[in-house]
C-alpha positions, 0 to 999 in steps of 0.5 A: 872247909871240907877234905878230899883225898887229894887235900889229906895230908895222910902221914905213917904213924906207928903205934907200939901195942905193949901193955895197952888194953885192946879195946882202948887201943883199937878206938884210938887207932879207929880215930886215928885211921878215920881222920877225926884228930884232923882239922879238915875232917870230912864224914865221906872222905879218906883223910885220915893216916896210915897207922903201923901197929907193932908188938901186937901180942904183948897187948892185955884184956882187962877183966875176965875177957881174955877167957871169957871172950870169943869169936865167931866165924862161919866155914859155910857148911852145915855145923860149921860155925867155929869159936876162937877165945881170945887167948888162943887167938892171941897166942896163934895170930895176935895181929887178927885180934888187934885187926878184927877190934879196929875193923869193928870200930869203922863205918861198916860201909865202902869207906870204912873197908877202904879205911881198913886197908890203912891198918898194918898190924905186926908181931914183934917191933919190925915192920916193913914199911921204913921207906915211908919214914912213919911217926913214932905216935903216943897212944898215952898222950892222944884222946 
């Protein structure tokens, strides 16, 4: 039986970062977001949950990645084509290191930006969305 986002079920889970590797943690959530753990899956449909990330900046890189890895973005003039590594983006904002992973991993079409707005991501354990009573989720137990 196919799902629809009237049949979802979609719950608030958060999901502590601290001491998991970011590309590990963002194809968990990505999975998690799209809805492939559920049983009604469906390819062309919202009918996954909400996921709440916290402590964003106590996540690590394996490897040499932290210094050897960069991102790009384009300011739209001529020259203006900037490089980020991923320890100046964790230091300044470690909440668009773990969003900019996960954004990756969707279907790069409407669904998937959809999709994203499912992804809170915040630095340190508090987050502001206690009123919709999220999960407390296990990265370490889920596959």
């Amino acid at each position: 039986m196919s799902g629809n986002k009237q049949t979802a079920n979609k719950k608030w889970l958060v999901v502590d970062a601290q001491g998991q590797t970011v590309g590990r943690l963002a194809s968990k959530v990505a999975k998690i977001i799209r809805g492939k753990h559920k049983t009604n899956f469906t390819p062309h449909a919202d009918c996954g949950d909400n996921v709440i990330v916290i402590n964003a900046e106590k996540v690590s890189f394996s490897g040499a990645k932290l210094v050897d890895k960069e991102y790009v973005r384009y300011t739209g003039y001529p020259g203006g084509q900037r490089f980020t590594t991923a320890k100046e983006m964790l230091e300044k904002h470690p909440e668009r290191l773990i969003e900019k992973a996960v954004k990756g991993m969707l279907p790069k079409n409407k669904l998937g930006r959809r999709l994203y707005t499912n992804l809170k991501v915040y630095t340190g354990t508090d987050h502001k969305h206690e009123a919709q009573k999220p999960e407390v989720f296990n990265l370490d137990t889920f596959n």
